[in-house]
N, C-alpha and C positions, 0 to 999 in steps of 0.2 A: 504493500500500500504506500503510495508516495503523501506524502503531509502535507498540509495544505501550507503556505508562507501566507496567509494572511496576519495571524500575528506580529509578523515583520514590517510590513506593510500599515499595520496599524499604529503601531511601537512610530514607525517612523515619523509617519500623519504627525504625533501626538507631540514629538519631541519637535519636529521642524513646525510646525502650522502653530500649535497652541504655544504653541509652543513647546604574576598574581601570586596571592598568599592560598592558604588553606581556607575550608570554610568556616563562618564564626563558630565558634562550641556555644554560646552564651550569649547573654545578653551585654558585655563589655563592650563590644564594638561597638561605635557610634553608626548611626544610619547610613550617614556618608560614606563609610568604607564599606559596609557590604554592600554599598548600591557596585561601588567603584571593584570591589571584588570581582561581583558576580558581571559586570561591564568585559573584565578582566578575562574572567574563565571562558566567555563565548568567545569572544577574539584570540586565546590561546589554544581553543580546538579543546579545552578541559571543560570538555561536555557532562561528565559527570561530574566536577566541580558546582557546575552551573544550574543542573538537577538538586543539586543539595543545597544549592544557596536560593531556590525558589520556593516557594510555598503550594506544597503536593498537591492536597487538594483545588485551589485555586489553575493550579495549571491541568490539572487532571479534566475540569469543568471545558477549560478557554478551549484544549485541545478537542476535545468532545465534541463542542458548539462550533467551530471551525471545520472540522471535519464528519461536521453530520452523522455522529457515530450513533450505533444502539442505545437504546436506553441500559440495556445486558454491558453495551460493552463500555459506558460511561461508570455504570455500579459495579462492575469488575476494577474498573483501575481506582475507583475510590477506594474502594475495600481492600485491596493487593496491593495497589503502586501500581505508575505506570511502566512498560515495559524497557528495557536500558534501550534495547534496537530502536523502541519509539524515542524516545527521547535523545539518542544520539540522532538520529535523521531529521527529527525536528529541530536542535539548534546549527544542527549545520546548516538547511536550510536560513534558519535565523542567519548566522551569521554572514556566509555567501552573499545571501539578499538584500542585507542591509549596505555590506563595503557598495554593489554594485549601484541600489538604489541612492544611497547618502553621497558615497562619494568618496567616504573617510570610515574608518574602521570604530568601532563601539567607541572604544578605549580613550577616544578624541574628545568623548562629548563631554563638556565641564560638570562636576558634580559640586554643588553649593551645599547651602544651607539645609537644615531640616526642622519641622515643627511634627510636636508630638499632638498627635488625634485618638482621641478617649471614644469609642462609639460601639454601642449594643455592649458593654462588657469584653473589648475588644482594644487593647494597644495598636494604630497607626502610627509612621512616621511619613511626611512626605515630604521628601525630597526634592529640590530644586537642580534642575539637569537644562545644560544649555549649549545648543551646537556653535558649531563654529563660524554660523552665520546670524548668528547674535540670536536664533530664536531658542524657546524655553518650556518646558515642558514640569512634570511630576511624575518620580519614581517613586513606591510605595511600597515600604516594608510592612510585614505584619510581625509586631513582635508580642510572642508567647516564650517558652521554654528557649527556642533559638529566634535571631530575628531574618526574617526571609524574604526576597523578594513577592512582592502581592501580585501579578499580573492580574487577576478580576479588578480592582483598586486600579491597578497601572493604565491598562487599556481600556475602563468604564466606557468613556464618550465611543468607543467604536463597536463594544460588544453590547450596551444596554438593550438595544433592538433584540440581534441574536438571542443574547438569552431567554428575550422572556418568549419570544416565539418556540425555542429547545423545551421554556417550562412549561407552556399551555400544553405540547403537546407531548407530554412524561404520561404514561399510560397507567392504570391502577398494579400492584402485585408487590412483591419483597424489592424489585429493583426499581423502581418507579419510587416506592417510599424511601427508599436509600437517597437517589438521586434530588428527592424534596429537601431531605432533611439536609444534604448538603448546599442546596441555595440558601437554606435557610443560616445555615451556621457559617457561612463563607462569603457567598454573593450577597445576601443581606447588609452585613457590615462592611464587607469591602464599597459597597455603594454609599452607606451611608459617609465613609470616610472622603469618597470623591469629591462629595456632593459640599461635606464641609470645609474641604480645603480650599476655597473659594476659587477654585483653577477655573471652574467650568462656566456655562452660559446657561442661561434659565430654560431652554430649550433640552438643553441634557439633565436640568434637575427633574421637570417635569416626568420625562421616563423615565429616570431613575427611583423618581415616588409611585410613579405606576408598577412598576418592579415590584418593589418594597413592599406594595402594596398586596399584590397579588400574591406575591408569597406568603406573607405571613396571615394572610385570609383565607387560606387555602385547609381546607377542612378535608384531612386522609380520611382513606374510608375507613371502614370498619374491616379487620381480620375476617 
């Protein structure tokens, strides 16, 4: 199965329009550096570096809704991890797509400042990322036990849509409530952190509250 580079594509959008070490163990590192780690490990082909500096389920989801996967095979990688073959082919693709689209390799783009985002009972950090033609974007750590790259949070304004078209049509049974219950614990607050960080435009908070909305109104059925 070839992987879709839309995530690339949208990464790019986000940072140009809106503008290595090991991976953290802990919450010591500042946000800035595991943005600039995990920047690091895609541009050094340390694809598994860059697995472990991301946050599973959030890419588990992006990669599902990108490539139009089962709802079976979306609650298999929530449940397992996704597979290293998947995940090697998907940042190479990442990476590949980006030098050729950008221009300039990850590793170029300025990592600034960051502000810490409190939301659903969830630690955000977002990150201020700025290319080399002065425009500016947000990268978004989720930090729990380790702090990780968020891509649901990162890429918000270009997956809002996606998603919630992926969640209307999640089907009733054990994989379907799985797949709920992970919007609810992951896409939920990664939205809501987008939405806070005042990056976006009222047009993306409105679906983002339409999101929000339906998810957490979402009444599973009964066993």
């Amino acid at each position: 199965m070839r992987w879709s580079p839309m995530l690339l594509v949208v990464m790019v959008a986000i940072v140009l329009a809106a503008g290595c070490s090991s991976p953290s163990a802990n919450l010591v590192e500042p946000p800035p550096v595991v943005v600039e780690e995990w920047l690091g490990s895609i541009d050094d082909s340390d694809f598994d570096g860059a697995t472990d500096r991301t946050f599973g389920p959030a890419m588990a989801i992006v990669i599902a809704v990108e490539n139009d996967l089962s709802t079976a095979e979306t609650a298999e990688f929530l449940a397992n991890g996704i597979p290293a073959s998947v995940t090697t082919a998907y940042w190479a693709s990442f990476q590949a797509g980006f030098d050729s689209f950008a221009g300039y390799p990850l590793s170029k783009l300025g990592v600034g400042a960051s502000e810490a985002i409190f939301t659903e009972g969830v630690q955000f950090s977002a990150v201020q990322v700025t290319d080399p033609g002065d425009g500016d974007g947000m990268i978004f750590t989720r930090d729990e036990t380790v702090r990780q790259i968020d891509l649901v949070a990162t890429l918000a304004p270009g997956f809002v849509d996606p998603l919630l078209v992926a969640y209307q049509s999640l089907p009733n049974g054990a994989d379907g409530d799985l797949v709920r219950s992970a919007y609810e614990e992951t896409v939920v607050p990664a939205m809501w952190a987008a939405i806070s960080s005042g990056q976006y435009d009222d047009a993306f908070t409105r679906k983002a509250l339409a999101l929000i909305e339906k998810v957490t109104t979402t009444t599973l059925p009964s066993p």
